[in-house]
N, C-alpha and C positions, 0 to 999 in steps of 0.2 A: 357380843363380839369381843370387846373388852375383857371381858370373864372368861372367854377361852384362851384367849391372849396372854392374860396373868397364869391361869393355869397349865398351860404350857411351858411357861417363861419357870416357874415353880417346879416344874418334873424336871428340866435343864438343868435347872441349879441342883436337884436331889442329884440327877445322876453324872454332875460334874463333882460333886460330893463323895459319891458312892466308887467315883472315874481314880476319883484323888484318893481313896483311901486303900484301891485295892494297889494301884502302882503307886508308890514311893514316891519313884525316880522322875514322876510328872510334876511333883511338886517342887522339886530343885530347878525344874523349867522355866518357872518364873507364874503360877498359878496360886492363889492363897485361899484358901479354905477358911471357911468364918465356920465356928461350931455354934451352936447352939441355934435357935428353932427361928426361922423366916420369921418376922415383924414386919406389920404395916408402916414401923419407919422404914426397914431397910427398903423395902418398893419403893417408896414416896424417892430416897436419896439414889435409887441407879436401877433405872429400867431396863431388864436385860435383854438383848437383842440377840437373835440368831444369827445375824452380818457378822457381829462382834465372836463369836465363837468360830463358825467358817473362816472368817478373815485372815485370823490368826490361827492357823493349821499345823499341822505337825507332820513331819515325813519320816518313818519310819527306816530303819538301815537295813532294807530287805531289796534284795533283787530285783528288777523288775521283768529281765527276763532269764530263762533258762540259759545254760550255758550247752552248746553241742556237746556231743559225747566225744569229736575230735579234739575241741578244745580241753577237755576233761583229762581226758587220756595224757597231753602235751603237757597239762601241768601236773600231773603224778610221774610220767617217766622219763619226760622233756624232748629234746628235740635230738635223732640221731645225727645231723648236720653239727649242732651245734655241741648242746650239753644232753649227755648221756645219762640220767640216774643207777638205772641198773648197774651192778657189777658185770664185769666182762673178764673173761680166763685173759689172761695173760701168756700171749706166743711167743713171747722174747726173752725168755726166761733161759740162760744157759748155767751149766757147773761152769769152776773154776776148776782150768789147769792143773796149779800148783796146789789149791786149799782145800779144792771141793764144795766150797761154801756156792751157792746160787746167786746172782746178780743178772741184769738187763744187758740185753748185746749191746753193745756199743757204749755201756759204762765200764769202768776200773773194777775189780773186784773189791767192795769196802773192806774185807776185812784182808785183803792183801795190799792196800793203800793206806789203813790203819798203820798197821806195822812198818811201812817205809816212811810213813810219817813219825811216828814215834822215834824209830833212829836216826833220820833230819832232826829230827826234835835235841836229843841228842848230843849228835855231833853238833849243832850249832852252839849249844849250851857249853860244851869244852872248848871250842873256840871262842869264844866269848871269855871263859874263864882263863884263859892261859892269855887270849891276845889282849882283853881288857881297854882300853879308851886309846891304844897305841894307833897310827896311822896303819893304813895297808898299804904300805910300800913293799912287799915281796909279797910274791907267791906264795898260797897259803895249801902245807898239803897234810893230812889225816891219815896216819897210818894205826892198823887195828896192834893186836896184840902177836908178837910174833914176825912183823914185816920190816922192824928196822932192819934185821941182819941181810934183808935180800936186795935190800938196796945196794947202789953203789954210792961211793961217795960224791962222784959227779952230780948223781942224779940230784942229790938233798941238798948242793952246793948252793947260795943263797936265796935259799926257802926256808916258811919259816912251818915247821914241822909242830902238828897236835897229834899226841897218841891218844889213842884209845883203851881203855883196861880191859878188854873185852876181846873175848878174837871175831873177826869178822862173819858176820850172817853168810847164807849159803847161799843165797839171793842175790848179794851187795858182790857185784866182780869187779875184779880188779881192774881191769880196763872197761871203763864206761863205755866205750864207740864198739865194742865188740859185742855183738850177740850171745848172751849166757848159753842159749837154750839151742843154739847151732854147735855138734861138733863134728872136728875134719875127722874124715872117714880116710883109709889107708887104701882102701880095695879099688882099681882100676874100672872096674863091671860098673855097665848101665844097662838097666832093665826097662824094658819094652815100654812105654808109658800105655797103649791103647790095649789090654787084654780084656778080652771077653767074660 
């Protein structure tokens, strides 16, 4: 009984051996591998036990169960409630008015918001340079290239005046509070609103 005991406990150790040589990554586990050939000292100094091998087990980083095909699905194209993966056409895609360039309903047109910033950009930077670290005690007013003569002198009366070298964009009107893109019509006639 003893003799098959040993000789068992000996094919355990060959194929903890054999265990260790073919994976690597078991040996970094904390398992040491003695080379060279079984001796009736190493038996005499550590009787190997099958508890001892069991005990100390190893789990593997494997699933242990299937995952549904709903859940499957949810995590390649996600949730329509929440996160969408797929692309989706875009409906709110309109031209712009004035540029033609394409933007989002209900955003600025960028590349017509570009250029109004660019000449704020601008004009702040000549203000800046003409008025310099001085307090703003008057009224500060920006005339383009061309608009001193149409003032009056009342009007410019202690204000303090930045020109521009530039004559004004087609865009930039002259009166802020009025609508560019409205104009008064001469003709009396109103047409039918409801026609078929």
């Amino acid at each position: 009984m003893a003799d098959i005991h040993q000789v068992s406990g000996s094919q355990l150790r060959r194929n903890k051996a054999n265990l260790l040589l073919q994976f690597a990554a078991l040996a970094l586990a904390g398992f040491q591998h003695e080379h060279g050939s079984t001796s009736s000292n190493n038996r005499t100094q550590q009787e190997f036990s099958l508890k001892e091998l069991i005990g100390n087990g190893m789990l593997w980083a494997v699933p242990k169960h299937r995952r549904s095909v709903e859940k499957r699905l949810n995590r390649k194209f996600g949730y329509p409630e929440y996160v969408w993966k797929p692309l989706k056409v875009k409906q709110n895609i309109r031209s712009c008015q004035t540029c033609g360039h394409d933007h989002e309903m209900g955003v600025l047109c960028p590349f017509c918001y570009n250029k109004v910033l660019k000449e704020t950009e601008d004009m702040q930077a000549k203000i800046q340079e003409k008025l310099g670290l001085d307090p703003i005690d008057k009224e500060v007013i920006v005339l383009y290239e061309g608009e001193k003569a149409e003032q009056t002198a009342e009007n410019l009366e202690g204000k303090r005046i930045v020109e521009m070298k530039k004559p004004r964009p087609m865009w930039f009107t002259k009166n802020l509070l009025q609508k560019s893109t409205q104009q008064l019509s001469e003709s009396k006639e109103v047409k039918p609103s409801d026609l078929a």
